[in-house]
C-alpha positions in Angstrom: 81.8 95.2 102.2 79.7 91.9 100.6 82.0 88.9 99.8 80.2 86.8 96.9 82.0 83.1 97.6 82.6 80.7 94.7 81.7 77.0 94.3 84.8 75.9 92.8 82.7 72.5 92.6 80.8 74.3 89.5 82.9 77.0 88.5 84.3 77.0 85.0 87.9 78.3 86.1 88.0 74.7 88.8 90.9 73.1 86.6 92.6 75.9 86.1 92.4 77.5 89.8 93.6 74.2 90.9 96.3 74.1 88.7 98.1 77.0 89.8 96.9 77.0 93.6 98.5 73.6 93.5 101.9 75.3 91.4 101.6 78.2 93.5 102.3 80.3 90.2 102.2 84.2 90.0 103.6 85.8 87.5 104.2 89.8 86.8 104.2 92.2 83.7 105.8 95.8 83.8 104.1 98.4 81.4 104.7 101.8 80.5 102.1 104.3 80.8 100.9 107.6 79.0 100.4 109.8 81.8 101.1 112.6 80.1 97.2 113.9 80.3 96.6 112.9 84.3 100.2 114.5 84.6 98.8 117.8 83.3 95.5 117.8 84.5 96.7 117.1 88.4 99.4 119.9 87.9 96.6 122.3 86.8 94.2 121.5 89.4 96.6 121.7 92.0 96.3 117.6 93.0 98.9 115.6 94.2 100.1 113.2 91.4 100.0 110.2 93.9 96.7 109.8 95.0 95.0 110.1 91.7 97.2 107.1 90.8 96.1 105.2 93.8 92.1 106.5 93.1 92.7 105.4 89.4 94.2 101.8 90.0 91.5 100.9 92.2 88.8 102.3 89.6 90.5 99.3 87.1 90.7 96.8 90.4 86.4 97.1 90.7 85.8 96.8 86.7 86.6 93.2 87.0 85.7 90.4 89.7 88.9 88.5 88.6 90.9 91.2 90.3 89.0 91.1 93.7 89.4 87.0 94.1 90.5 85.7 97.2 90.4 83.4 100.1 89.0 84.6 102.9 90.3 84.8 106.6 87.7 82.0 107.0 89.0 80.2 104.3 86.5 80.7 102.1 87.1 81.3 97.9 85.4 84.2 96.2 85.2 87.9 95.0 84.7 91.5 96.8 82.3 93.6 95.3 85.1 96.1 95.8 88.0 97.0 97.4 90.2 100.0 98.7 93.6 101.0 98.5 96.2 100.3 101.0 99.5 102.0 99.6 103.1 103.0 100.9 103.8 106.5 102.2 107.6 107.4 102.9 109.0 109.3 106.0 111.9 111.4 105.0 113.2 111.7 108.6 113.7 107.6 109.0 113.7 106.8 105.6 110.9 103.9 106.9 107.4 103.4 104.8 104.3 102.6 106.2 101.3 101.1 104.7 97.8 102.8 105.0 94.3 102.6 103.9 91.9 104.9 102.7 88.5 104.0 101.1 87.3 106.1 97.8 83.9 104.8 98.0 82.8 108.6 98.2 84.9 110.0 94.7 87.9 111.5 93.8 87.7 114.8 95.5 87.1 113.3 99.0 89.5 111.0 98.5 92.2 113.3 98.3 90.9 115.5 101.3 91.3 111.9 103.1 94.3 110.7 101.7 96.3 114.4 102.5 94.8 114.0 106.2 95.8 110.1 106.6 99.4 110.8 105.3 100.2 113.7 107.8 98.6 111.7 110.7 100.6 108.5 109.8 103.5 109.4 108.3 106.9 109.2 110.6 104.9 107.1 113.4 107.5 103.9 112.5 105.1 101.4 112.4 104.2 99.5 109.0 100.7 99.3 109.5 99.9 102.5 111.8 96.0 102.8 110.2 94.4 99.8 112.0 92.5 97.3 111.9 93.2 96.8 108.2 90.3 95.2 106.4 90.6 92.5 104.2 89.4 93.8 101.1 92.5 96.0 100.1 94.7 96.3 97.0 98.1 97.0 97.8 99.7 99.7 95.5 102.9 101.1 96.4 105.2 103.6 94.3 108.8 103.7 93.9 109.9 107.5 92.8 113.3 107.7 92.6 114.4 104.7 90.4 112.2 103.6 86.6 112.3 100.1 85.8 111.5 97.5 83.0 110.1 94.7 85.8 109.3 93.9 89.5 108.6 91.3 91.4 107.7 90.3 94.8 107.3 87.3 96.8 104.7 86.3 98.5 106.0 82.9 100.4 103.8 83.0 103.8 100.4 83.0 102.1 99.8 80.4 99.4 96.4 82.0 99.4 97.4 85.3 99.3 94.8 85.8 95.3 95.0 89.8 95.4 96.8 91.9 92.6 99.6 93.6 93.8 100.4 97.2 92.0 103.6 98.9 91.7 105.0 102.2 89.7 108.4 103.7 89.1 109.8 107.0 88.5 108.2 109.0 85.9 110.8 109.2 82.6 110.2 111.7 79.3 109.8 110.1 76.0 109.0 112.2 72.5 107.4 115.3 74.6 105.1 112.7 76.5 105.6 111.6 80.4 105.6 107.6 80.8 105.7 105.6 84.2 106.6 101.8 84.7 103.7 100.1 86.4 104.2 96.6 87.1 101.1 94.5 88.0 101.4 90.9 89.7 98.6 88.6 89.8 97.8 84.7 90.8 97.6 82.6 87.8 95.1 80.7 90.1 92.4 83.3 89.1 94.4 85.6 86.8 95.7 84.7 83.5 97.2 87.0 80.5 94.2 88.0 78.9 93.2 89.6 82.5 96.2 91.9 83.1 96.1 93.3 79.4 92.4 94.4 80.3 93.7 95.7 83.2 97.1 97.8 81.1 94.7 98.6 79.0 91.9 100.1 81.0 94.2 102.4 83.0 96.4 103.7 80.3 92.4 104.4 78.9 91.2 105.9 82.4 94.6 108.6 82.4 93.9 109.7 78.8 90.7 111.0 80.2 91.5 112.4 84.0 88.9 115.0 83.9 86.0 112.7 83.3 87.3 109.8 85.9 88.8 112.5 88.7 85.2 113.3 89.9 
């Protein structure tokens, strides 16, 4: 993984990074996506529904640098040149999750061979973070399938540093024939404003109207 680190000194974004660093400001908005097409095309092809989410949301995460921002364990301010998804699976049995990673660097249909094989070797072992060591250049997306919702939030109070989107969906719901699910994106205001996490609604609900071009 190459980190690219930023000289706030001469980077455009300096007042307002500072700004909200200094506010500690993140903020959230909850959206709800046309899945009717990846809906279909997963059923038809026999995928689970989950993991093309997860391969799709990191697909939108590596379009822009403004979604891979953060500090460093060494303390140091810049971008990934990508990242990989670390999501929630659920054990039945204990009703615990645990949080796992599995890179997509290699496309869709290997993904999916590696996220079936991570999720029955990790699933029920009672440990959040059984997969280790965990590499800094993750995404965290998790899914919440039995409740839909108009909003989420989490708070991140340990690490004022902590620059990473953080991606959430809810139960799928039916509306005029088409399928819809609530995804909720939070973001740092430090490197993320408004205009960012419309691109980023914007490009997935784009990205699941075609599933069998990006699903590759």
């Amino acid at each position: 993984m190459k980190f690219t680190k930023i000289d706030i000194n001469n980077w455009e974004r300096k007042e307002v990074f500072n700004h909200f660093l200094n506010q500690q400001t993140s903020f959230s908005i909850t959206n709800n996506i046309d899945i009717t097409e990846l809906y279909q095309f997963t059923k038809e092809k026999g995928y689970q529904f989950y993991p093309a989410f997860i391969f799709l949301i990191t697909q939108v995460v590596n379009t822009n640098k403004h979604f891979r921002m953060n500090v460093t364990a060494k303390g140091e301010l810049g971008y990934w040149n990508r990242v990989i998804p670390m999501y929630t699976i659920f054990d039945k049995d204990s009703a615990l999750f645990s949080a796992i990673f599995t890179d997509i660097d290699e496309g869709f249909e290997r993904f999916h061979m590696d996220y079936v094989t991570d999720t029955e070797l990790y699933t029920g072992t009672g440990k959040l973070f059984p997969k280790a060591p965990v590499p800094e250049n993750v995404v965290n997306i998790s899914m919440i399938p039995w409740t839909t919702f108009t909003g989420f939030n989490l708070n991140i109070n340990t690490n004022p540093n902590y620059l990473l989107p953080i991606v959430t969906a809810g139960k799928f719901f039916n509306k005029k024939g088409n399928i819809y699910l609530p995804l909720s994106l939070q973001v740092h205001h430090a490197v993320c404003d408004g205009y960012h996490t419309a691109l980023f609604m914007d490009t997935f609900q784009r990205l699941v109207r075609n599933p069998k071009q990006m699903l590759k």
